[in-house]
Phi, psi and omega in degrees: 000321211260359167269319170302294164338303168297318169307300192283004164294324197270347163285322163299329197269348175247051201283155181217134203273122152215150192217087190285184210259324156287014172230139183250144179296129176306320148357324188274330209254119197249282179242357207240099157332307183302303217287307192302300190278357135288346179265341206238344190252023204287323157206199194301113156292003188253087170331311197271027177251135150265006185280171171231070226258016170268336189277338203193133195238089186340105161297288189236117163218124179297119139282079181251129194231154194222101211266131171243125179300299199304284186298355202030072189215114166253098177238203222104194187265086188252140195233143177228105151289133186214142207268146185253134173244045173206176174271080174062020172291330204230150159216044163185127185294111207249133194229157172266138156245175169228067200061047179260161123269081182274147180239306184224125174232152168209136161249142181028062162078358204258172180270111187248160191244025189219069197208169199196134184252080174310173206275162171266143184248117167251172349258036198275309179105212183235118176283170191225122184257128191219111153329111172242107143337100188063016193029245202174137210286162180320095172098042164244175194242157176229142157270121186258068175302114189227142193250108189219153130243112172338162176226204178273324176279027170282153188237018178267318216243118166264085167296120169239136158310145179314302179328328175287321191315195171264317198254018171039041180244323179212164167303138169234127158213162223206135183233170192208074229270298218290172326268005175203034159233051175293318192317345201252358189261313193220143161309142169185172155299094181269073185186128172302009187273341191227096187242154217231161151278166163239151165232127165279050228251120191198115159272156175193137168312336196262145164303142180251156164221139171248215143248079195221205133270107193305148198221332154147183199205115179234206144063024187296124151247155190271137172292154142268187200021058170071012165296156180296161190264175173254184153210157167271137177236130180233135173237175182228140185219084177273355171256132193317139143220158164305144172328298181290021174262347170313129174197142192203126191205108190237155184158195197269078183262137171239163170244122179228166189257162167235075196150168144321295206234014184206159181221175191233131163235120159200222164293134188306308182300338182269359206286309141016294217249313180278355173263328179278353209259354157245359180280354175277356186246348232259326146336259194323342184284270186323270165008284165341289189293323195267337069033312175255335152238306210156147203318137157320113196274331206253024164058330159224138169243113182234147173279105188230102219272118184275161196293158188285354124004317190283132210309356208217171177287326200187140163236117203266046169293137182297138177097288195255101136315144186253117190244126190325151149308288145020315192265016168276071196233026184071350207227012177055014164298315151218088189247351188306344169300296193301312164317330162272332178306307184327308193292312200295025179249007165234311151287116167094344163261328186256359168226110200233130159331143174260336158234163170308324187275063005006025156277013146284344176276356184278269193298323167288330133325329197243322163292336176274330158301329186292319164323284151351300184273334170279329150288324169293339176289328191210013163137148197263359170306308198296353171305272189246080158270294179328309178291330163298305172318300166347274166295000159282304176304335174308272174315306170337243172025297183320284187296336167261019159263286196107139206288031177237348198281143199274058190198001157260014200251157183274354194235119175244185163232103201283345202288165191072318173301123196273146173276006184285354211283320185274049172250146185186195222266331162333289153317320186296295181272312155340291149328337183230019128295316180288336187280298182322324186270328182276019182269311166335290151007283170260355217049170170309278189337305201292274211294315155306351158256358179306315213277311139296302170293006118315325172312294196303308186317329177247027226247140187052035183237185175224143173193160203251174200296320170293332143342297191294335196252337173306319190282334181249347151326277194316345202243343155275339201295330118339354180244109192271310178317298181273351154265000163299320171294331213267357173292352189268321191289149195251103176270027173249333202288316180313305173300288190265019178233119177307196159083153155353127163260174177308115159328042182341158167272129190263167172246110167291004187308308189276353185256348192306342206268296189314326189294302242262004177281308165328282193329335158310309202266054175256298143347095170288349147299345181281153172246114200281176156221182167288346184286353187298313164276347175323133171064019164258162190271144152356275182309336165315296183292353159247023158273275186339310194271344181277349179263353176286342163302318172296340186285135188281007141249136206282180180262162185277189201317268178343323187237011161256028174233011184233343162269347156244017164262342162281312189263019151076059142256359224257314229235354200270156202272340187251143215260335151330277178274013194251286193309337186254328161319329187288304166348286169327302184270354155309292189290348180266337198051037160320109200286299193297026155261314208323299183296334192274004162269342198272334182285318167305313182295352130320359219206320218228178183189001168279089150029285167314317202272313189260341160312283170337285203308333175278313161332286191310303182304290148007308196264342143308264199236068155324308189305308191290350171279307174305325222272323172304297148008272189309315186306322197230039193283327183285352203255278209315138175306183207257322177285309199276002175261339176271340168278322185290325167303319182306320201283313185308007192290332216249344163292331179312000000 
């Protein structure tokens, strides 16, 4: 404790106070959730809304939908019940859209002419304003029924042609709601401030998963003109969630179970190969999780491993996680994603960020429960081995921002601001560095019951970082030892200062062997084999391959064909150790990785993987980056095609 400590006096001392006009200096808020929550709710906190989602609060939302292949169109009917949370103050709902085709509103069943789709604001979209008549007494609910469909400019929802599949026999699409594009699916509250139950009702020709408990599949119509028929798949969600937890998907899904309480869905050729790489984990997983906060609320945990396109490792829709392919790697080697989606079903789906600029408390919470669970499964090193891998991705993330950018900070200031523009690695680790050092802090033992009664506290809320530290005053203040420590902490310096955070001492057991191997290939003379990696876990060999990354001479042409004719990266199924060998050998200007990083990139759609690596080519071979780009621009989600045009702008 008292080393961690010394670091962070000297991290602390150069703190630099910014206080955008919703964020209050911590400083301010000394033990009382009340205090946190009055200086902060005074109007919407959520920058990134276009709602008045303070007058009026979603309850219930009807989702009835209707998936079309042929048009890539998702319409229908969709209902927003909403609660009035004044006396007859407002008598108008204001909702975020996106690129919608609204057709028809009806309120509280009667048909109204008296809604208006305002001019669009990026990046935000167009509110959509709907007339409540005399507006509505304190706590009554209004029903808004609106008949919408998506358009080819939705940024949520991805249609691939059969030919994009794996096995080319049918269509698939798949939406990816976070973090502000439910909006482009249905008019809502697009903001983690509000969360609603759900019903699901969505026809398709295809099996459909929502994010809900399936409740059942009726309702076959017959297609017309030789189209295929449908079925109604209707779910249920009784527990609130935020918009961007909306998750909705069809295709040639077949289901097998890996578990008690959980299943695997993905493609029939693939269902085989994805049932053996989680059924050994994914229980013993749970188990785990539940045991460090408390039972598992959403009754099933199920997989639902998506065609490879999908832009993120795991998306932690409730009930299904939606999961990269990528951890399908024959060898049960990064399933440590599914350890984490898992943690979000307590951290960010039933205890949730209230804004985007609070998304270290989503992510940083949930990398540190992830942690948690990989030490109780395989050893408390490996938390931090997990952490080291960890503080590599920090640092990138530090050095492609610049370590002054307010988007290194764990409290950002968001206004104006798309959150897609911050997202990286940051929330994450950051985030679980500040948890790590007050666990530290307070101890363990201390901090472990701390760990539940946050939860139960916040469990079907939202809340902002000052909340959070009001709630771990109050919950110590009574422990005269750890809030005497907790005096120590400088919470403006944590929030609001960009840059690094203090370094802890890690146990390093498990990464010396990956250092002294690097340490080798410093040498053009070394001659590697295969036995050099014999008996390493995956994550050794991206310790390994991420410090041969750091040398500030690169390796030459000769030993980046000899690392990856020893150690079999050229040709290996996990996109872990394939993409930064590529790295490597791109920055060596190995001519013969070029074409076989761009044949990856092809292939893969996941975010983590295809940014750097289109960065590394780009910087090799422009032409073949762009050229790549353009060949696969449609294979990519909508998120991940718009980050990658930003990085590719200054090569063009």
């Amino acid at each position: 404790m008292k080393p961690l400590q010394h670091i962070a006096s000297a991290f602390f001392t150069t703190a630099r106070r910014v206080v955008p006009s919703r964020i209050q200096p911590a400083s301010f808020i000394t033990n009382s959730i009340m205090a946190a929550s009055t200086s902060t709710r005074s109007g919407p906190r959520d920058p990134n809304t276009l709602s008045n989602y303070n007058q009026w609060k979603t309850k219930h939302t009807i989702a009835d939908l209707t998936i079309d292949f042929k048009k890539q169109r998702l319409s229908g009917v969709v209902t927003l019940q909403l609660e009035s949370l004044t006396e007859k103050e407002s008598d108008m709902v204001v909702l975020d859209t996106s690129f919608l085709d609204i057709t028809t509103i009806s309120v509280n069943g009667t048909k109204s002419r008296e809604w208006e789709v305002k001019p669009r604001t990026e990046p935000f979209g167009s509110p959509l304003r709907v007339k409540v008549p005399g507006g509505a007494e304190l706590g009554k609910i209004v029903s808004v029924e609106i008949t919408v469909s998506t358009t080819d400019e939705c940024t949520a929802l991805q249609w691939m042609t059969p030919a994009q599949t794996s096995n080319k026999k049918f269509p698939y699409m798949f939406s990816q709601c976070q973090a502000i594009h439910n909006r482009s699916v249905f008019p809502c509250q697009d903001t983690p401030d509000v969360k609603s139950t759900f019903d699901f009702y969505i026809r398709s020709p295809l099996p459909v998963i929502a994010s809900g408990l399936p409740t059942g599949a009726s309702a076959f119509k017959h297609g017309e003109n030789g189209e295929s028929g449908t079925m109604l798949y209707s779910f249920r969600q009784d527990i609130p969630i935020p918009s961007y937890l909306f998750a909705i998907a069809s295709g040639d899904i077949a289901t097998a179970s890996i578990g008690p309480r959980s299943l695997i869905s993905t493609g029939p050729e693939e269902l085989n190969d994805a049932k053996w790489e989680l059924e050994a984990d994914t229980e013993k997983f749970i188990q785990v999780a539940e045991k460090l906060v408390f039972p598992y609320a959403w009754t099933q945990y199920n997989v639902l491993s998506l065609p490879s396109s999908f832009p993120y490792g795991g998306m932690e829709n409730p009930i299904f996680t939606f999961a990269t392919p990528t951890i399908i790697s024959g060898d049960r080697e990064n399933i440590d994603v599914i350890a984490h989606e898992l943690s979000h079903s307590w951290s960010g789906n039933l205890v949730s960020n209230a804004s985007w600029e609070h998304f270290w408390l989503n992510e940083g919470w949930t990398t540190y429960l992830e942690r948690r669970i990989q030490a109780a499964v395989h050893g408390e090193p490996h938390r931090d081995f997990s952490a080291i891998i960890g503080w590599k991705a920090l640092e990138d993330s530090m050095d492609l921002f610049g370590h002054d950018h307010e988007f290194t900070k764990l409290v950002l200031d968001l206004e104006g601001k798309d959150p897609d523009d911050a997202f990286s690695s940051i929330p994450y680790e950051k985030g679980f560095h500040f948890l790590y050092y007050l666990e530290k802090l307070v101890g363990k033992p201390a901090w472990d019951k701390f760990i539940p009664h946050y939860f139960t506290t916040w469990q079907r809320k939202s809340l902002d970082s000052y909340e959070f530290k009001a709630t771990l005053l109050d919950y110590f203040a009574s422990d005269k030892a750890s809030s005497k420590a907790l005096e120590s902490v400088d919470w403006d310096t944590w929030f609001y200062k960009p840059g690094m955070p203090p370094k802890p001492k890690f146990d390093t057991s498990m990464v010396d062997k990956c250092y002294d191997l690097a340490s080798k290939w410093e040498s053009e003379d070394f001659k590697p084999s295969s036995s050099d990696i014999e008996g390493w876990t995956a994550n050794q060999v991206v310790v390994f391959l991420e410090r041969v990354q750091l040398f500030e001479k690169p390796l030459t042409v000769a030993q980046s064909k000899a690392m990856g004719e020893a150690y079999k990266f050229v040709g290996t199924r996990n996109v872990e150790l394939s993409s930064r060998y590529f790295k490597i050998a791109l920055t060596a200007r190995d001519e013969s990785a070029y074409q076989p990083a761009a044949d990856l990139l092809g292939t893969v759609g996941r975010m983590k993987f295809v940014r750097p690596l289109y960065r590394s080519l780009a910087l090799a071979d422009a032409k073949l980056a762009l050229s790549t780009f353009e060949k696969n621009r449609n294979f990519y989600h909508p998120i991940c095609r718009a980050q990658v045009e930003k990085d590719l702008k200054e090569f063009e």
